[in-house]
C-alpha positions in Angstrom: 26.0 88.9 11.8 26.3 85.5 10.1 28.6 83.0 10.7 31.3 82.2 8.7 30.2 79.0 7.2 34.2 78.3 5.8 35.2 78.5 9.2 32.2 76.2 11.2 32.5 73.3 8.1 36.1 73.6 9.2 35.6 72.7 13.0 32.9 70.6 12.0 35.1 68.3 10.2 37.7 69.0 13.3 35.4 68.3 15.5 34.3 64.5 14.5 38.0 63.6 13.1 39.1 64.1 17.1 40.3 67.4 16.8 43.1 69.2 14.5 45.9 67.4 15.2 44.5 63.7 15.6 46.3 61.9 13.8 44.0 60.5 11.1 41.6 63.7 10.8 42.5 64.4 6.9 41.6 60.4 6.5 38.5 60.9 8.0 37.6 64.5 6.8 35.0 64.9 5.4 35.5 66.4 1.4 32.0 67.2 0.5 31.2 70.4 -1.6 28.2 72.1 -0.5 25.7 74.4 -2.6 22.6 75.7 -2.5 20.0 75.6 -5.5 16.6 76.2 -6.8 15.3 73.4 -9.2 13.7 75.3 -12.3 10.6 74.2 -13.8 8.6 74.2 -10.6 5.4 76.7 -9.7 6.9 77.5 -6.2 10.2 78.4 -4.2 12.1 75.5 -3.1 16.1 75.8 -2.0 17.6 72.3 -2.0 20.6 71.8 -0.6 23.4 69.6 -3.0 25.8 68.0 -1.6 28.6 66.8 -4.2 30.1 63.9 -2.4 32.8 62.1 -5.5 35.6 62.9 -3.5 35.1 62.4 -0.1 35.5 59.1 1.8 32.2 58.8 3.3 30.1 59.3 0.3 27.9 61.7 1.9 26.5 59.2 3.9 24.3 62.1 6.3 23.5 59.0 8.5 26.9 57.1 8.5 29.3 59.4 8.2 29.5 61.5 11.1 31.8 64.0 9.2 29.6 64.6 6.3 26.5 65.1 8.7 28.5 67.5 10.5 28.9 69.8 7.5 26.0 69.2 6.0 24.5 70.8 9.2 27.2 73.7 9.1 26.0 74.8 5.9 22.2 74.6 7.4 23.4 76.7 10.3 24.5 79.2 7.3 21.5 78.9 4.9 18.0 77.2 5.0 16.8 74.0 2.7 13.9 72.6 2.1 15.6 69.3 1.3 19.3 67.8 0.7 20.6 66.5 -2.0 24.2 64.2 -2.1 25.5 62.9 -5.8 28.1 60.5 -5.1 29.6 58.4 -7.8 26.5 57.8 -10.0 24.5 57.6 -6.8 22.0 60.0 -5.9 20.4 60.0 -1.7 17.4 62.5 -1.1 16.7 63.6 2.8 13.2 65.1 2.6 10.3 65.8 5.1 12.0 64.4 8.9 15.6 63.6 7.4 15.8 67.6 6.1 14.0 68.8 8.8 16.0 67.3 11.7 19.1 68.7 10.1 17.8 72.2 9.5 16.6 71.9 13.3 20.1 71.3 14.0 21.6 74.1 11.7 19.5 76.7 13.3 20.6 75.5 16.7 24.1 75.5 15.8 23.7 79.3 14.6 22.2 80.3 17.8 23.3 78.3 20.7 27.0 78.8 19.5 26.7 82.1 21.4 26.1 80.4 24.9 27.6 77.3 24.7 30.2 76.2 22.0 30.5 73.0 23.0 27.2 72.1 22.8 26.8 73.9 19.5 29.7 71.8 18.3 28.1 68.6 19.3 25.2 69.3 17.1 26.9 69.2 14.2 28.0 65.6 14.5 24.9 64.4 17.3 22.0 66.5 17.0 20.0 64.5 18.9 22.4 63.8 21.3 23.1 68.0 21.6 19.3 68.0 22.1 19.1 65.7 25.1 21.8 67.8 26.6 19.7 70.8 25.6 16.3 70.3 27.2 17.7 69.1 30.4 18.9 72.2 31.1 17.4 75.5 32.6 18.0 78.4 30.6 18.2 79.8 26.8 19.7 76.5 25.3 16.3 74.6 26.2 14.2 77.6 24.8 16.7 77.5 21.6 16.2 73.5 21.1 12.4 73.7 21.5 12.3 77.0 19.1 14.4 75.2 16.6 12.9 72.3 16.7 16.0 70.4 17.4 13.9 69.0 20.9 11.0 67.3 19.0 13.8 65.5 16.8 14.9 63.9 20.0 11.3 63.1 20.8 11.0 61.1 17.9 14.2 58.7 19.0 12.4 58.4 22.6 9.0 57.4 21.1 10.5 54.9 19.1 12.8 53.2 21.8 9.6 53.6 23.7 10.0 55.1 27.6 12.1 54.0 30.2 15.0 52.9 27.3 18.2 54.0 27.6 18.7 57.2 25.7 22.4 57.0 25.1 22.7 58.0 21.4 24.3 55.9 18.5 24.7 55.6 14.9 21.6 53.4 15.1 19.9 55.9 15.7 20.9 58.4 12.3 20.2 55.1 10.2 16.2 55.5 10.9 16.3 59.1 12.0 18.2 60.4 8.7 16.1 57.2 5.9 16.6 58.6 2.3 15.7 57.9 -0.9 18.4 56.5 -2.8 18.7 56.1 -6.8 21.5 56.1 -9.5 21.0 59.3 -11.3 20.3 57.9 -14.5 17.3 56.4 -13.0 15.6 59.9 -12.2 13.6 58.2 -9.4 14.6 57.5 -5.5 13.9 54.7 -3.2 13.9 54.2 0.3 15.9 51.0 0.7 15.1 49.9 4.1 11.5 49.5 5.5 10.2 51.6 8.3 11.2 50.7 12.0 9.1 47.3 13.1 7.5 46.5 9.5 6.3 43.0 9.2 7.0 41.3 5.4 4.1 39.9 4.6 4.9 38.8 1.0 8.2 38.8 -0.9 7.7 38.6 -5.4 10.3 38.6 -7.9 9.2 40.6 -11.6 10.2 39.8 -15.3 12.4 42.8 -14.7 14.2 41.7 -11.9 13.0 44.0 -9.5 11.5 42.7 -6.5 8.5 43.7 -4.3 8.2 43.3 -0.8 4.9 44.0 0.8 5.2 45.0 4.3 2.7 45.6 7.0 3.5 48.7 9.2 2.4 50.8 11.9 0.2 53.0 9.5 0.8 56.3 11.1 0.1 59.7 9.4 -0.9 57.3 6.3 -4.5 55.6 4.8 -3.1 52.3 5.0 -0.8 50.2 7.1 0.9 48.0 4.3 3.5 49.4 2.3 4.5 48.9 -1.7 8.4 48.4 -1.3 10.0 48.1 -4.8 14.0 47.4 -5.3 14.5 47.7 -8.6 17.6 46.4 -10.7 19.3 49.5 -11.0 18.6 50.7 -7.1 20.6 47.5 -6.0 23.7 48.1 -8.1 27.2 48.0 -6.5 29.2 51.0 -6.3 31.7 50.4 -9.2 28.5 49.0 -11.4 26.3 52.4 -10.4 29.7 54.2 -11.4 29.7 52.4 -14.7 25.9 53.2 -15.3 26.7 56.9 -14.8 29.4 56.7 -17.2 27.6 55.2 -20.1 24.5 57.6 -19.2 27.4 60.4 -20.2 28.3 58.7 -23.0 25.0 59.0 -24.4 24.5 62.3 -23.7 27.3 63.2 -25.2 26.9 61.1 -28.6 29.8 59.2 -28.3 28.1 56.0 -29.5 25.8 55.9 -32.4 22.4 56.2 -31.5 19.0 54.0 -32.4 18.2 50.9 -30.3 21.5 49.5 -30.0 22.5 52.6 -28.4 22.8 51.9 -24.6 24.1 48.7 -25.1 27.2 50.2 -27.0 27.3 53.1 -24.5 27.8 50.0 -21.6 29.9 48.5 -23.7 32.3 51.7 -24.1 32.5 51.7 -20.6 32.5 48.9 -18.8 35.2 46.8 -16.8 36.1 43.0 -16.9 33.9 43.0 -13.8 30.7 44.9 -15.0 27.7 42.7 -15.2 27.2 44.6 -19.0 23.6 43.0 -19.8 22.5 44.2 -16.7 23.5 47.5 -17.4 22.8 47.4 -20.9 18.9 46.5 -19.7 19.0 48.9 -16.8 19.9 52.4 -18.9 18.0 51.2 -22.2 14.5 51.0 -19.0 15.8 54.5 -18.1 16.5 55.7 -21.3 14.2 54.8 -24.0 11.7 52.8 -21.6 9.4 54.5 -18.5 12.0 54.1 -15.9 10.3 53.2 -12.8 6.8 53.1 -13.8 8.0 49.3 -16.0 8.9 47.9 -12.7 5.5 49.2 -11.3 3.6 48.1 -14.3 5.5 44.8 -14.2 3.6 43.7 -11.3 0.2 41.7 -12.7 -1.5 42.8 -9.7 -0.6 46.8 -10.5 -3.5 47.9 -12.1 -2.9 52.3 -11.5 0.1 54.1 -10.4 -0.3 58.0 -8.9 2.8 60.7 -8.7 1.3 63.7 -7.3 2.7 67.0 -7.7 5.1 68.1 -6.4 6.7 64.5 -7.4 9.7 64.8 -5.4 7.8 65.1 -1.8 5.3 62.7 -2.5 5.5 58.7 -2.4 4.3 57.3 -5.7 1.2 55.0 -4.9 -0.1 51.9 -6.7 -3.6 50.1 -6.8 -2.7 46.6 -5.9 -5.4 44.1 -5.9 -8.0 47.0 -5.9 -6.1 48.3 -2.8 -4.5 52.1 -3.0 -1.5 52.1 -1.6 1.8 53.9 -0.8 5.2 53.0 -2.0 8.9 53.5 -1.0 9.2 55.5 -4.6 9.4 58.9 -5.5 10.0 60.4 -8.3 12.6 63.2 -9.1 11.5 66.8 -10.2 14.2 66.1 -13.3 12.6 62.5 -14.0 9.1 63.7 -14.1 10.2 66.4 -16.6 11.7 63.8 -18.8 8.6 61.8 -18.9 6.1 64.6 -19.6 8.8 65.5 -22.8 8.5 61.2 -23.5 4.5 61.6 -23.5 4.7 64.3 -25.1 6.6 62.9 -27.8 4.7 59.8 -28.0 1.3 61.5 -28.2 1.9 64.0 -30.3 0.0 66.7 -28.3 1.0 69.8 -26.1 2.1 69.6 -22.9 3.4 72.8 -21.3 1.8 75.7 -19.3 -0.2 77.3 -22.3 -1.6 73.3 -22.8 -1.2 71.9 -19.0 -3.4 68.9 -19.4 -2.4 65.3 -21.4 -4.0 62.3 -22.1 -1.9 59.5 -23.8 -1.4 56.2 -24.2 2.3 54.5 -23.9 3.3 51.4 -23.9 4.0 49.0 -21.1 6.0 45.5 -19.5 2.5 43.9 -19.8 0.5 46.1 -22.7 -1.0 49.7 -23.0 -0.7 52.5 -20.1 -2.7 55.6 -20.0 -1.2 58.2 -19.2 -3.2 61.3 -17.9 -0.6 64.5 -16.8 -1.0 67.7 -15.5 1.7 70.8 -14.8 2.0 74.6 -14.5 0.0 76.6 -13.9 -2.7 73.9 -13.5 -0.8 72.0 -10.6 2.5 72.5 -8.5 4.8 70.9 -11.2 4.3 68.2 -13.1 1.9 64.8 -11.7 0.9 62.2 -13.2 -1.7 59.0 -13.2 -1.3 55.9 -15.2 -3.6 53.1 -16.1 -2.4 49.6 -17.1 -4.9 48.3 -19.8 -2.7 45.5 -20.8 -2.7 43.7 -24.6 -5.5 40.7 -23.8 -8.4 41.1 -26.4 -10.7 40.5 -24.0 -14.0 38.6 -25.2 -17.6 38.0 -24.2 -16.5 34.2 -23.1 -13.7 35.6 -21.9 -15.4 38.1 -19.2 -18.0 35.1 -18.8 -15.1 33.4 -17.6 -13.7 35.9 -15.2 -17.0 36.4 -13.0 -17.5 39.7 -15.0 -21.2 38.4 -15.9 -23.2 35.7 -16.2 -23.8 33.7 -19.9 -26.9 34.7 -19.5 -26.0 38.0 -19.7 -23.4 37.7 -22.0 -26.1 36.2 -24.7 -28.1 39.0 -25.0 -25.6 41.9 -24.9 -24.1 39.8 -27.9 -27.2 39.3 -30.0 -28.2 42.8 -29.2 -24.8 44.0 -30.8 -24.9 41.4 -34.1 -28.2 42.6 -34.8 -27.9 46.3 -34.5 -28.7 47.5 -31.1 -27.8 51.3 -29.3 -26.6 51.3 -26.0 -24.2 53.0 -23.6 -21.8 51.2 -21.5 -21.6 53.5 -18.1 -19.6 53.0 -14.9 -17.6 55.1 -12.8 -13.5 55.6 -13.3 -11.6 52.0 -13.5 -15.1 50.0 -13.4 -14.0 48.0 -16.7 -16.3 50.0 -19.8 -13.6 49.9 -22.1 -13.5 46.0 -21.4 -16.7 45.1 -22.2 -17.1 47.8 -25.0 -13.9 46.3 -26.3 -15.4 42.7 -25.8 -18.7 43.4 -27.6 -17.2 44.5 -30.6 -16.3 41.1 -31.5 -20.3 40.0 -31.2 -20.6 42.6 -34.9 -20.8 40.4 -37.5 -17.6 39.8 -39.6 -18.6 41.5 -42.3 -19.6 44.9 -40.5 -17.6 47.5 -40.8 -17.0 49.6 -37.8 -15.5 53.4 -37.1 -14.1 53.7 -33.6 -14.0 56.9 -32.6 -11.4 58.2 -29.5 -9.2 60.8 -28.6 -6.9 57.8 -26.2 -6.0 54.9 -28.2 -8.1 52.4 -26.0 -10.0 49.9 -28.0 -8.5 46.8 -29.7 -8.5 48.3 -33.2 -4.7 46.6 -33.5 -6.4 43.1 -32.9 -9.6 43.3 -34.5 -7.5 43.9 -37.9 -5.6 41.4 -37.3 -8.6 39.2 -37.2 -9.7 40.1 -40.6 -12.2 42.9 -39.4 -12.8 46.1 -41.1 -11.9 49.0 -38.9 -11.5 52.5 -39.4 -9.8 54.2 -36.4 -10.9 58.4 -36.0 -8.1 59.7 -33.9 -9.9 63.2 -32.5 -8.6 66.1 -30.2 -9.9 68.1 -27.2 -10.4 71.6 -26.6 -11.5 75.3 -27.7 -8.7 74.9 -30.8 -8.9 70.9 -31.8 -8.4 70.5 -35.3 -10.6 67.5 -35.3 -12.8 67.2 -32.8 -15.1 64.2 -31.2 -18.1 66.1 -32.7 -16.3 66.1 -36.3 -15.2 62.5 -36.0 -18.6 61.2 -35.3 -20.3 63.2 -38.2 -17.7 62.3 -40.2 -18.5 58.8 -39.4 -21.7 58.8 -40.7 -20.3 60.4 -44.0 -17.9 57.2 -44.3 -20.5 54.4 -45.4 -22.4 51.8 -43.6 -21.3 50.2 -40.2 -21.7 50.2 -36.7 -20.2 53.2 -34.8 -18.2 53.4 -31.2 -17.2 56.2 -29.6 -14.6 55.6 -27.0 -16.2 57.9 -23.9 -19.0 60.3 -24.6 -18.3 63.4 -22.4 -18.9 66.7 -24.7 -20.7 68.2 -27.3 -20.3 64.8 -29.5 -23.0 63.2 -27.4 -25.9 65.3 -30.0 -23.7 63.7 -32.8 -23.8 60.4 -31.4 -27.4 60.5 -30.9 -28.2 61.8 -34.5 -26.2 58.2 -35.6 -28.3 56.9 -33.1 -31.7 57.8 -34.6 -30.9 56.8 -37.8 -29.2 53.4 -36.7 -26.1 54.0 -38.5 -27.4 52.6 -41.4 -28.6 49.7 -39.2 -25.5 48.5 -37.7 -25.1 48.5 -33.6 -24.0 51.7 -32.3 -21.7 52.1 -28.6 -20.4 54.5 -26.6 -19.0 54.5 -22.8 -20.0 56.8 -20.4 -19.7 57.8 -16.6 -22.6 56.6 -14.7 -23.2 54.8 -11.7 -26.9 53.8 -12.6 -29.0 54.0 -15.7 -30.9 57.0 -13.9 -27.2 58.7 -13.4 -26.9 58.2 -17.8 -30.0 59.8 -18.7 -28.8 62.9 -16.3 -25.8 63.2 -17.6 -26.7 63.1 -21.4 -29.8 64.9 -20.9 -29.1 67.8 -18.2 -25.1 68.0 -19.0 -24.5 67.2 -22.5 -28.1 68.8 -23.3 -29.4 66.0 -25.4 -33.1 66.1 -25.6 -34.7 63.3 -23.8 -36.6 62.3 -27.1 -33.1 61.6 -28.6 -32.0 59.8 -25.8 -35.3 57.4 -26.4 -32.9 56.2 -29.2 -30.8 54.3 -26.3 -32.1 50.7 -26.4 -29.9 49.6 -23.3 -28.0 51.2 -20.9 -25.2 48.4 -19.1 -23.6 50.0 -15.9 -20.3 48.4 -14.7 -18.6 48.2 -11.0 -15.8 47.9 -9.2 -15.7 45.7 -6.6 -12.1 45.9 -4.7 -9.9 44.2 -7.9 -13.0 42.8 -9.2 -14.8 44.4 -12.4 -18.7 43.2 -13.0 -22.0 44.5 -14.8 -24.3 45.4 -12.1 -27.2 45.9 -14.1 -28.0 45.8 -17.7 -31.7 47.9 -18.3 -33.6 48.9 -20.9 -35.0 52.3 -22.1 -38.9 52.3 -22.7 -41.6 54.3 -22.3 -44.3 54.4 -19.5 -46.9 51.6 -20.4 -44.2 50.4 -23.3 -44.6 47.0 -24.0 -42.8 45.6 -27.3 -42.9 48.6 -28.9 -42.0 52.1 -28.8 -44.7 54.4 -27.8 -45.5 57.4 -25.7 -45.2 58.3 -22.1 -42.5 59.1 -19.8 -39.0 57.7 -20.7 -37.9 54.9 -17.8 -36.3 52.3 -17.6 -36.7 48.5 -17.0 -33.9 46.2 -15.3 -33.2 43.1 -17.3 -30.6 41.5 -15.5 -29.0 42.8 -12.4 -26.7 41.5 -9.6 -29.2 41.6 -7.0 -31.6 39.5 -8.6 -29.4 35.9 -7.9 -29.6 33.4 -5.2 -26.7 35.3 -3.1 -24.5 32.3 -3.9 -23.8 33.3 -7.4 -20.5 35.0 -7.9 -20.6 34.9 -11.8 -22.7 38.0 -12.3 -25.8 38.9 -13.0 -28.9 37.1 -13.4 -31.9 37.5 -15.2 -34.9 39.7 -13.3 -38.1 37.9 -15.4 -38.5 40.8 -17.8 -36.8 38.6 -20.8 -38.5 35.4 -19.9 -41.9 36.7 -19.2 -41.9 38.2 -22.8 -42.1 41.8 -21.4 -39.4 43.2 -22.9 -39.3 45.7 -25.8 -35.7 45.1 -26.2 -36.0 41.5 -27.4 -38.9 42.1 -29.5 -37.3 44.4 -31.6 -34.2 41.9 -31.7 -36.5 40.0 -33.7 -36.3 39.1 -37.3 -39.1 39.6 -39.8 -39.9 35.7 -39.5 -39.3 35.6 -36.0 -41.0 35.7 -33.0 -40.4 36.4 -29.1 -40.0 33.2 -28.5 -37.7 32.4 -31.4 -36.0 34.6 -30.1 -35.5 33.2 -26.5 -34.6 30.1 -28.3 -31.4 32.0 -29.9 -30.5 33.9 -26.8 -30.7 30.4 -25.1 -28.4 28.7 -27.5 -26.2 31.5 -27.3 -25.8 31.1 -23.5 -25.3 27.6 -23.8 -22.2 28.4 -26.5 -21.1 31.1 -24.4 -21.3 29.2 -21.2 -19.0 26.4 -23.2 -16.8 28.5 -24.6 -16.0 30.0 -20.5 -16.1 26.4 -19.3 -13.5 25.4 -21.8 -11.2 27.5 -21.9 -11.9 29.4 -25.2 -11.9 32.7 -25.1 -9.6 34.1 -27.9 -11.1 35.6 -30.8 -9.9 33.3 -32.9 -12.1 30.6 -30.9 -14.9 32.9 -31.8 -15.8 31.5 -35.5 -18.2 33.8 -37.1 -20.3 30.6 -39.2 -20.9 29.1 -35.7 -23.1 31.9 -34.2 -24.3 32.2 -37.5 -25.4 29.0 -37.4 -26.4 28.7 -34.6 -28.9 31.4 -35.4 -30.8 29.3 -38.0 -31.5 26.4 -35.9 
């Protein structure tokens, strides 16, 4: 027979007021209207139960409010949840995982033990842990209730964190770190916890341009990879109360199209609404972030030192987790199963492309505080909801002096990847996920010579067609499609390519039946202009694999590869490993038969150990051993003429990093020209 939930919220509110006819019970009542619902939109069963708290004095404050935790567990002794959520004036709190489960442990115990002891039962509405030391200290079916419910190992919890021997009288304390939430205005569509865990150490303390601030905290690591936390207040989590109310309020008026709409629109939606007191710009920046921004994710991406950010499905049970420095790690974020719906219909928008269970897989490109984020997405039936990963690629048009500069290689390097582009050169830049290709690919395509035209072929926006323009280069971008039904595939962009006149050739990442394609431009040079593509590989050996065995290139094609450059990631750090050659067995500087190998020109190992600017040379180049320079050579030219440019080149390179000059527009086109002649 169940109980009659009516009735038990009644005496629960009883109960913690002092009784029914204290004196200030219906000042202290709790007025809380309870309901239980299954968010839509999500691949499995999940009851939630929402709590809406406008009218009642103690907000719905689970750990404050004693009233409002003592009906929240009535209706858990009535019904099961997975997790509880309270709206309360604009604001939105989330108990999940421990909060939830401590309640529900409670609401089952209330449910059973009211049979044997109704003033214990009672007591668990307002004190569960409390009920539960009573419990287990007892002989008899209340124990075997607490421990079956799992209201015991709640009180377990308290003890371990007071440590043993403390005293276990229970207070309010206590339901502050027993009962943490997630806490978010509801415009905002994503919940943080506010306070760090129990004994966290700050270790640093940052403000962002969007007036969020990050905390990083170092804590005791259990159940986690890590033991430093990613805390992030942003503007709109630290609101007031009449401010968050205000916020709400303009978020209807919107909705509603009370104000016109465009980009003016949340400002004049604050506007509408807002008191004498309301800090209005604030606002006005807050719901045009949550509105026609990313929400969260531009605080995230804010942070320089952010470079990915991960929301596994389902979103709403999992922290969202940033790279920081190179370092993977959790945050106080989550998103909400309603904000992570209204992104995947933003990307969706933005990209043009499907999203939905008969397309379940995206990959876009949006734009970010700091530059361009890529956005890779996933949802039913390929996933438990919707998840996402993001990518910060930033605006900088990164150049060859530029990476010279940053450690990524050595000038050494740098000056014969950038002859090797001007004159005409195949290659593939290879690395594993996030080891910097589209950098350097992006970097290199400033070596072509001014005049070249190039086609950049992708299916992500990812190269710096957008700045290249800008500086007066021809470039026409082919924007292609995946899958069985593309309209315009990679394989028809890169034919199509070679139909579109003269110029060098880039395809963004080489990973399907496009590879052949590339390799036919390949073969015939593209009309003698350079020709790039990035690839996954870890090692020039990993390359030839994966174009030979899993894109089923024949290895005589993939002789049409002059160099292969393989990137790394080391922790934050991006830097060429190794830059090698393709050549035959026996090959010296020519093409010719035998077995296809390769030969290592400049790799990381081959410095002094104190080097930290990249790689160094191996003796191939300066020996005159390598077929790659000899075919970098000019009809009047010989090896050594050609050392003597690559050495000039270094040297300008080398200045150009020393100096500060890494622009494009510090890159003048009759220099290295110049240079060239000398």
């Amino acid at each position: 027979m169940s109980l009659d939930f009516a009735a038990l919220a009644a005496a629960a509110s009883a109960v913690v007021s002092g009784g029914p006819d204290a004196g200030n019970g219906d000042a202290d009542a709790c007025r809380c209207r309870h309901s239980f619902e299954t968010p839509v939109g999500r691949g499995t069963d999940r009851t939630e139960l929402v709590v809406d708290a406008d009218d009642c004095p103690g907000e719905g404050d689970l750990a404050r409010a004693p009233a409002c935790r003592a009906a929240a567990v009535a209706a858990l002794a009535d019904r099961d949840a997975d997790a509880i959520r309270v709206r309360a004036g604009g604001l939105q709190r989330a108990y999940d995982d421990g909060a939830a489960g401590l309640l529900l442990a409670a609401g089952r115990f209330v449910e059973r033990a009211r049979f044997h002891d109704e003033s214990l039962a009672d007591r668990a509405l307002r004190d569960p842990v409390g009920a539960a030391h009573r419990a287990t200290g007892r002989a008899g079916p209340v124990a075997r209730i607490a421990a079956e419910t799992g209201l015991a190992a709640g009180a377990e919890r308290v003890d371990r964190r007071r440590g043993d021997g403390e005293d276990r009288t229970e207070g309010e304390d206590d339901y502050a770190d027993l009962l943490r939430c997630s806490v978010g205005p509801s415009v905002a569509r994503s919940r943080v916890v506010r306070r760090p865990p129990p004994g966290a150490t700050l270790l640093d303390r940052r403000e962002l341009d969007t007036g969020a601030t990050v905390r990083l905290y170092r804590t005791d690591g259990r159940g986690t990879d890590t033991d430093r936390l990613y805390h992030l207040t942003p503007v709109s989590h630290g609101l007031g109360a009449a401010a968050t109310a205000t916020l709400a309020a303009a978020r209807d008026c919107l909705a509603r199209g009370v104000v016109g709409g465009g980009e003016r629109a949340p400002g004049r939606a604050v506007r509408h609404v807002a008191g004498d007191g309301d800090p209005v710009e604030t606002l006005s920046d807050v719901l045009d972030r949550h509105t026609r921004g990313n929400g969260v994710l531009d605080d995230l991406f804010a942070d320089p030192r952010v470079t990915d950010v991960v929301a596994s499905a389902p979103v709403e049970s999992n922290p969202v987790r940033v790279t920081l420095d190179g370092e993977r790690l959790p945050t106080n974020v989550r998103l909400t199963a309603d904000g992570a719906a209204a992104l995947a219909s933003r990307f969706r928008r933005a990209s043009g492309r499907g999203f939905s269970r008969a397309s379940p897989a995206l990959d876009a490109t949006v734009r970010g505080p700091n530059g361009r984020v890529r956005v890779a997405g996933v949802t039913a039936p390929a996933s438990d909801g919707v998840g996402f990963a993001f990518r910060a690629h930033g605006d900088r048009a990164w150049t060859l002096p530029g990476l010279v500069a940053a450690g990524t290689l050595s000038a050494e390097t740098a000056a014969l990847l950038s002859l090797a582009t001007e004159r005409g050169a195949t290659g593939l830049v290879a690395g594993t996920r996030g080891a910097g290709k589209t950098t350097l690919l992006s970097a290199l395509l400033w070596e072509l010579p001014a005049s070249t035209r190039l086609v950049a072929v992708e299916d992500t926006p990812e190269l710096p067609v957008d700045a290249l323009r800008e500086g007066g280069r021809d470039v026409q971008a082919l924007r292609t499609e995946l899958g069985d039904d593309a309209a315009f595939s990679p394989t028809d962009a890169v034919r199509t390519a070679l139909r579109l006149g003269d110029g060098a050739l880039v395809v963004g990442e080489v990973r399907g039946e496009e590879a052949a394609a590339l390799y036919e431009a390949m073969r015939v040079g593209a009309h003698g202009h350079a020709v790039f593509g990035t690839i996954h590989g870890d090692s020039p050996a990993a390359v030839r694999e994966r174009v030979v065995s899993d894109l089923s290139v024949p290895e005589s094609s993939f002789a049409a590869t002059d160099l292969v450059v393989v990137c790394a990631r080391d922790g934050p750090e991006r830097r060429v490993d190794a830059v090698a050659e393709v050549r035959r067995d026996g090959e010296g500087g020519a093409r010719g038969g035998g077995a296809l190998g390769f030969e290592t020109l400049y790799d990381r190992s081959a410095g002094d150990g104190d080097d930290d600017r990249g790689t160094a040379g191996t003796g191939v180049v300066a020996r005159g051993d390598s077929a790659l320079v000899a075919s970098l050579a000019r009809h009047d030219e010989s090896y050594a003429d050609v050392l003597a440019v690559l050495r000039r080149r270094e040297e300008r390179l080398a200045r150009l990093a020393a100096t500060d000059r890494t622009r494009p527009e510090d890159l003048p086109s009759d220099e290295r020209d110049s240079e060239a002649t000398r």
